[in-house]
N, C-alpha and C positions, 0 to 999 in steps of 0.2 A: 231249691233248684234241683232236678231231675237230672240223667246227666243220659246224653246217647254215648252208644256203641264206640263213635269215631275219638270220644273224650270232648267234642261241642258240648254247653248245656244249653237247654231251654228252661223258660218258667213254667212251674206247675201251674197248669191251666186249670187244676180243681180247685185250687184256691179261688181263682178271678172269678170261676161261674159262680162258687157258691156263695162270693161278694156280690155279686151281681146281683143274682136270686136274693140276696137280704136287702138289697136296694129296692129292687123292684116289690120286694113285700115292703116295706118299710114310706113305699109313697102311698101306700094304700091310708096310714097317719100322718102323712105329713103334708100330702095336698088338699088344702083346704076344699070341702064342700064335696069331696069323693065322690060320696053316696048319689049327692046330687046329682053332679056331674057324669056320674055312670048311668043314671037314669035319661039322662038328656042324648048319652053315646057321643059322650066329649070324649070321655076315657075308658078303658076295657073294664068292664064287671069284675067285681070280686075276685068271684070263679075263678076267673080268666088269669086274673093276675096269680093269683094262688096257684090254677095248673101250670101256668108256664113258667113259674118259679122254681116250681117241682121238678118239671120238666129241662130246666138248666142244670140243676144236679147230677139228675138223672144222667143225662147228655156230657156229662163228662165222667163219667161211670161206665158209659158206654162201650163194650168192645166190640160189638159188631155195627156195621157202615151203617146196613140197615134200621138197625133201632136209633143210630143216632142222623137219620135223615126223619124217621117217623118223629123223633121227639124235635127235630127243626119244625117239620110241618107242625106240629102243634103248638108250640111257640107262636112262627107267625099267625096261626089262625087269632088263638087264643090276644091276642095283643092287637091283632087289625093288622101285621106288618106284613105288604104284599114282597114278593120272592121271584126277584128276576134273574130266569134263567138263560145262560147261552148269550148271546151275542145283544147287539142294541133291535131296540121292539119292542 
């Protein structure tokens, strides 16, 4: 645990992404027929899985807002996950 200014803690959020990131690599072996399946566009390619696994590391590494709104957007690209902003719509 991290601890703020006021003596609040929070959890280290580098830990959860880079669990995250080894989940998300780790179905790449565990869901039957992957390959297949990513050929079909059941499930995101390789690639995809692999940059935006990176890209969760990465993303909590992050200290400027910037880079880590760029490494969101590629996330969702890379995964198919659409990104709704602002209000309902």
């Amino acid at each position: 645990m991290a601890r703020r200014s006021q003596g609040q803690t929070y959890p280290d959020h580098r830990g959860r992404f880079a669990a995250l990131a080894g989940r998300l690599r780790a179905s790449l072996w565990t869901v039957p027929f992957y390959d297949t399946s990513a050929r079909f566009g059941q499930v995101p390619s390789k690639q995809g899985v692999i940059e935006a696994s990176t890209n969760l590391v990465g993303w909590s590494s992050s200290l400027s807002r910037d880079d880590r709104d760029k490494r969101q957007d590629i996330i969702a690209d890379r995964l198919g996950i659409s990104k709704k902003l602002g209000g309902a719509g």
